[in-house]
N, C-alpha and C positions, 0 to 999 in steps of 0.2 A: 504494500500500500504506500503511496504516495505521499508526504505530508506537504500542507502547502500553509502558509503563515502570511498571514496578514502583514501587507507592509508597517504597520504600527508598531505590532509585533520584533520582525525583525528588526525594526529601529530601536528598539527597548534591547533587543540581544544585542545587535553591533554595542551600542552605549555599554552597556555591562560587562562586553569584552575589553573594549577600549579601556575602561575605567580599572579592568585587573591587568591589564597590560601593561601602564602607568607605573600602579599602586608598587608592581614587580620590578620594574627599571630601577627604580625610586629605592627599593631595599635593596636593592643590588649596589647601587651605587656607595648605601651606606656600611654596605659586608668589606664592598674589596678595597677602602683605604685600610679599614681594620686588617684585613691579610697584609697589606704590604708593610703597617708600621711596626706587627711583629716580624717581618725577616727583617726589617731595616735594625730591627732594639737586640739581636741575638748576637752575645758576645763566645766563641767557643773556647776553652783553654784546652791544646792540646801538649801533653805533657806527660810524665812517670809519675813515680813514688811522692817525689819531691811537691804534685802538686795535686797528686790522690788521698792526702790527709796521711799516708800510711803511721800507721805505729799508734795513731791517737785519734778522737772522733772527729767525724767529716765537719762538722758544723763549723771545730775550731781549725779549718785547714785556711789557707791563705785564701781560697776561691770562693769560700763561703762568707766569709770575712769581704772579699770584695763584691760579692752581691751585696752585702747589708751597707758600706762605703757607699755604693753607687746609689744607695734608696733614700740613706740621707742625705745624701747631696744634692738630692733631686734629678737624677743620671734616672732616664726610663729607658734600663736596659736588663735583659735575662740572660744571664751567666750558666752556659752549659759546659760543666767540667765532664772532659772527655778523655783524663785521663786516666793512666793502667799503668802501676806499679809492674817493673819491670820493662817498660815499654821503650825499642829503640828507635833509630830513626827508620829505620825499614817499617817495622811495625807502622807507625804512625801514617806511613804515605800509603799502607796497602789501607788503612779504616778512611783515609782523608776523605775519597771523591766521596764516600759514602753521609759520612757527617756531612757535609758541604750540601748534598740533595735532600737532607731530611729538615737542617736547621737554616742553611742559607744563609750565616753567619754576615754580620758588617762588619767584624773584626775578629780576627783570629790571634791569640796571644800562644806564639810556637814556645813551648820550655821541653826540648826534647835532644837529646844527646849525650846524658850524661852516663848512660848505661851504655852507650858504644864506646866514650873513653875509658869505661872504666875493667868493660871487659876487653878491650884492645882492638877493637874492631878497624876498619880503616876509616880514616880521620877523612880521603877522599870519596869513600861511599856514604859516608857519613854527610858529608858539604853537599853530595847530588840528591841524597833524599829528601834532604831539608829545602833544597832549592824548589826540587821538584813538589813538594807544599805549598812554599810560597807562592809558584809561579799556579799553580792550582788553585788557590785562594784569589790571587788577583786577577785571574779570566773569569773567577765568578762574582768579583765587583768587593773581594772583601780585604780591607786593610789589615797588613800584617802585623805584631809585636814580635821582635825574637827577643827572646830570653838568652844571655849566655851560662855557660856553666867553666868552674873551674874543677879539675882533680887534682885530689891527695897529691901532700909533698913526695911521696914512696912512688909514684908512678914517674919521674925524673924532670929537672927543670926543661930538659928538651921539648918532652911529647909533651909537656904542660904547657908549654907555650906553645905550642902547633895547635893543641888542641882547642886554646882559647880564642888564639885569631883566627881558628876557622868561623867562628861566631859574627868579627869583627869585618871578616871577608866579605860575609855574604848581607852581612847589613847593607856592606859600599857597595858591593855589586847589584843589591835588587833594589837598593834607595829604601831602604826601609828602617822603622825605627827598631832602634837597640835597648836591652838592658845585661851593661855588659856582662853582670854575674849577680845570679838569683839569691845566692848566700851573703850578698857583702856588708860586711858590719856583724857578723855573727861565723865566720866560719872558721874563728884561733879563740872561738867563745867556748869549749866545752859542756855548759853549763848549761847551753841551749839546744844538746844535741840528745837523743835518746840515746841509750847502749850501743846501738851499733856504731855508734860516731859518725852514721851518714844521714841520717833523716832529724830535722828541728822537731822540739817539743813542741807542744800545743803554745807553751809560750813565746817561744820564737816568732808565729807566725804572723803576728802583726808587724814585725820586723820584715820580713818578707814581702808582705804585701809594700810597704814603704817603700821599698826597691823598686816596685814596680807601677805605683802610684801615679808620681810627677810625670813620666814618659806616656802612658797610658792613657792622664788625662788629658792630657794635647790632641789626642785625637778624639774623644767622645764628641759626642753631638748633642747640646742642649735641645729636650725633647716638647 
């Protein structure tokens, strides 16, 4: 059977459509700044031990600590700590692309390397995997921090310094900003180290976070 509708009719349908067609543009428009101001506010920290809280609770590690920094200060920004104790730089560039398409990060703060000097790994596959971050970070629009790191006097003043201007290298090389070592001001402190003599107590870590503070806040973006 056929239905046939009074032109009045149909002009009451069209208006009804029209008017939810609007109503829908209209919340759309209000959804998708929402989508974009969280990928723009995602800060990711990718990193080891040193900045996965290890040894003490997460709450008091340096990245939790810069979440609550950033919330008084009025910084609208969400701090995803992505890192994993034990973690080198291999490790980190095989998780990268992955983090990158889930949070779409505005700034990435890299603290990763300290497990390839310390188990001896090469200092130049160490320099390509970090680069290879970086440069993975910046084709997806997000500004880098590198963190440097120094090793124990027993590893030799040689490889100690190779291994620290590899840090210093890839700052100048990708223009990017530096912090040239995550420990400084606490690391001939004892007193701020747990047993193992390589991870900061719970009270170190506001010292920590200070290292990485001033350089950091140069790039946030008042929200």
């Amino acid at each position: 059977m056929t239905h046939c509708y009074a032109p009045a009719v149909m002009t009451r349908l069209f208006a009804l459509k029209f008017k939810f067609c609007l109503r829908l543009a209209f919340a759309l428009l209000l959804i998708l700044p929402l989508h974009a101001h969280s990928n723009d506010s995602n800060i990711v920290v990718l990193g080891d031990s040193l900045s996965a809280a290890y040894g003490i609770n997460e709450q008091d590690g340096w990245v939790a600590l810069l979440q609550k920094r950033l919330d008084d200060e009025g910084f609208d920004y969400a701090v995803i700590n992505a890192s994993i104790s034990g973690e080198t730089s291999a490790g980190g560039l095989t998780r990268f692309s992955r983090l990158l398409k889930q949070y779409h990060p505005s700034i990435v703060i890299l603290a990763l390397g300290a497990n390839d000097g310390l188990r001896g790994l090469s200092l130049m596959e160490m320099k390509t995997n970090l680069a290879n971050i970086i440069n993975q970070a910046q084709i997806n629009n997000a500004e880098v921090l590198l963190v440097g790191m120094q090793l124990p006097p027993n590893y030799g003043q040689a490889f100690n310094a190779l291994f620290s201007d590899t840090f210093e290298q890839l700052a100048s090389d990708q223009q990017i900003a530096l912090v040239p070592f995550l420990l400084d001001g606490i690391g001939e402190n004892k007193t701020m180290f747990q047993q193992d003599g390589l991870h900061p107590t719970a009270n170190a870590q506001a010292k920590v976070l200070d290292n990485i503070w001033p350089t950091l806040k140069q790039m946030l973006k008042s929200k």
